[in-house]
C-alpha atoms as one frame of an Amber mdcrd trajectory, in Angstrom:
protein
   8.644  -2.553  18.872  11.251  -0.086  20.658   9.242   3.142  19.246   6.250
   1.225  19.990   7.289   1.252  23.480   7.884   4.454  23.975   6.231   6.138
  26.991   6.835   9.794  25.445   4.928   8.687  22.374   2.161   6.677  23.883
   1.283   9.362  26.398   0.996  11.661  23.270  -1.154   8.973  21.956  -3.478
   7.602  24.803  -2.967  10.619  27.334  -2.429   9.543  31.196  -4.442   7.237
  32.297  -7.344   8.675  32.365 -10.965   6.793  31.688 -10.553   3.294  30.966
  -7.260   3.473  29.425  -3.597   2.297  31.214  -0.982   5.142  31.990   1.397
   4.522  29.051   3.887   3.022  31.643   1.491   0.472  31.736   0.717  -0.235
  28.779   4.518  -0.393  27.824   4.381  -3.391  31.086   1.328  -5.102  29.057
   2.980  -5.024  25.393   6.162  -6.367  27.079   5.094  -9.368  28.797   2.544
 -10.091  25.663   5.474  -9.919  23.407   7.294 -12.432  25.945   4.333 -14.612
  26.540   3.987 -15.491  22.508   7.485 -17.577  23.390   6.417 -18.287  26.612
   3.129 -19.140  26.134   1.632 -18.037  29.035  -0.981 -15.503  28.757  -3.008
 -12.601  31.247  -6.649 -12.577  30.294  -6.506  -8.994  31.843  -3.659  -8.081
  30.093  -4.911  -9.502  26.396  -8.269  -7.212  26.604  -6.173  -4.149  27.985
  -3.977  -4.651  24.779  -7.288  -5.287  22.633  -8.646  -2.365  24.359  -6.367
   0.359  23.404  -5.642  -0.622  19.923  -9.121  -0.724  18.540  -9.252   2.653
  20.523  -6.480   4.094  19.057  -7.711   2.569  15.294 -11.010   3.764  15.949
  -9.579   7.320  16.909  -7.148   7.534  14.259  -9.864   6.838  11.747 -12.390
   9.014  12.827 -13.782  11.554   9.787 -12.655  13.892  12.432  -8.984  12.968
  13.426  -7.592  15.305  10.984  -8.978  17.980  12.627  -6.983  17.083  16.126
  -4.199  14.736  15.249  -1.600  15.408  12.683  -0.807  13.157   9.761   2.305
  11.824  11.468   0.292  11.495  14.923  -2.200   9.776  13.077   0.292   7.093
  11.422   2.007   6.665  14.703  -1.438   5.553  16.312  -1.899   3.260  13.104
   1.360   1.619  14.136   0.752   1.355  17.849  -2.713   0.159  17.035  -1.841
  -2.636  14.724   0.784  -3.722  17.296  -1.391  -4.200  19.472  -3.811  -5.968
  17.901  -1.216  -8.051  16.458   0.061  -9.151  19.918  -3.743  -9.987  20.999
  -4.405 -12.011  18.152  -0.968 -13.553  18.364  -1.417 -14.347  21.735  -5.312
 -14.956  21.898  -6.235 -18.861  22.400  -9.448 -20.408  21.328 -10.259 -17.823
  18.605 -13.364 -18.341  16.752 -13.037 -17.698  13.212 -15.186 -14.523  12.821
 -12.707 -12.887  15.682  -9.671 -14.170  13.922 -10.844 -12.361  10.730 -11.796
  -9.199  12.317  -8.401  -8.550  14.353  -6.194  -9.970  10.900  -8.493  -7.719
   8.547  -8.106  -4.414  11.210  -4.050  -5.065  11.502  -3.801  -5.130   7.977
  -5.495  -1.864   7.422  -3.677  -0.323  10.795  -0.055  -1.378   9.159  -1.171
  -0.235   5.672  -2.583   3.506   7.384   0.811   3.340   9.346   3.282   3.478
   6.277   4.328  -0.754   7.085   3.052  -2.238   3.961   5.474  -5.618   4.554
   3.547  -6.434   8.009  -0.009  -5.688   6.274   1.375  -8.946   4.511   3.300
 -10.832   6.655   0.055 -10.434   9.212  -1.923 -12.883   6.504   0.449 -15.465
   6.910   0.898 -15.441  10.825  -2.718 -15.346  10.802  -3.323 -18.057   8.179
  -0.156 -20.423   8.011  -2.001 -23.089   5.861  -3.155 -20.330   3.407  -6.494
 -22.976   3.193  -9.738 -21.627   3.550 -12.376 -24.403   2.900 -16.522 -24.265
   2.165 -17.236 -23.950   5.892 -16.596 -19.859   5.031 -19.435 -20.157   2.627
 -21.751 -20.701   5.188 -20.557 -18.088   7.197 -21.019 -14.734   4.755 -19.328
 -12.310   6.979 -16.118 -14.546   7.833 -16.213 -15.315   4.005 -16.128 -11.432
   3.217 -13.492 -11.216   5.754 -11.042 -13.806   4.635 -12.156 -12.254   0.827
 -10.457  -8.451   1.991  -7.867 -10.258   4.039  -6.272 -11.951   0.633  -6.773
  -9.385  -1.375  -4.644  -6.759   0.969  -2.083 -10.004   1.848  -1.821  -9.848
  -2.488  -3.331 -13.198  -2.777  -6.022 -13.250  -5.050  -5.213 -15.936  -7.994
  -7.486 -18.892  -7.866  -5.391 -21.657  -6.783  -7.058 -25.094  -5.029  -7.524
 -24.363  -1.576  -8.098 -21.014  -1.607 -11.533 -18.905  -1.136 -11.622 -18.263
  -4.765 -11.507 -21.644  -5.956 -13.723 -22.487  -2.974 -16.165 -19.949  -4.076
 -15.975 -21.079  -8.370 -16.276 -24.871  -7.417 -19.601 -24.875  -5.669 -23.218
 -25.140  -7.957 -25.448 -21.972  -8.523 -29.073 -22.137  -7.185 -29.560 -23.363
 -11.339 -27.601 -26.913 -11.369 -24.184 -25.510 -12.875 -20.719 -24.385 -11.412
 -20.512 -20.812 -10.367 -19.390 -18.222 -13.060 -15.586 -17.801 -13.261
């Protein structure tokens, strides 16, 4: 969180201020008080979209088909890292989360750690995410939350079939013909 923190390396990152985005001293203010609100629990509105804000900008830039052309490779990991901390304190911090949100924000931090070099928190995000590691046959309904939770256990290294999970969820309802699903 320290480096994260830094104003040196988020004004390398996000610039001054300019255009929507918060001077890095800031955004340093925001990812403090977020990281003191989650024991707390008091939240800013304001402050959880600013936070939301400039990480998906900073994933979105740092995956661009273009970004190696402006941003070197350790640039590029740095905004990974930044970018999946702050989407990690949003989520952590976010109340009344519909499940489609949930998945987006856990599936995006796992891909920012994993881009940033921090394979352990690409994990350890699935299980802050998804304590009860139960997924039930409400995702089935919903395809795109039920694609979502799919990539999210597959990057979290969870894919046996065990009861509970998505998998078994998935292999225990009936094909359109009468019979259990295919293995």
């Amino acid at each position: 969180m320290e480096r994260t923190l830094n104003p040196e390396l988020l004004r390398e990152l996000i610039g001054s201020g300019e255009g929507s985005l918060p001077t890095p001293e800031r955004l340093s203010e925001v990812m403090a008080y977020g990281e003191v609100g989650m024991i707390t629990r008091e939240r800013r509105d304001k402050d959880l979209e600013l936070l939301e804000l400039v990480g998906w900008y900073l994933f979105g830039t740092a995956s661009s088909r273009r970004a190696a052309e402006f941003y070197s490779v350790p640039l590029r990991r740095q905004a990974f890292q930044v970018a999946a901390h702050l989407l990690d304190l949003a989520l952590r911090t976010a109340h009344d989360i519909d499940d489609l949100r949930r998945a987006q924000l856990c599936f995006a931090i796992q891909i920012a750690y994993l881009r940033g070099d921090l394979h352990p928190n690409a994990m350890a995000i699935y299980r802050k995410a998804y304590p009860a590691d139960v997924f039930g046959p409400q995702l089935l309904d919903a395809p795109p939350v039920a694609a979502l939770h799919s990539a999210i256990q597959l990057l979290a290294g969870r894919v046996r079939s065990r009861p509970g999970s998505l998998w078994s969820t998935v292999n225990s309802r009936p094909c359109a013909s009468g019979g259990a699903s295919p293995p």
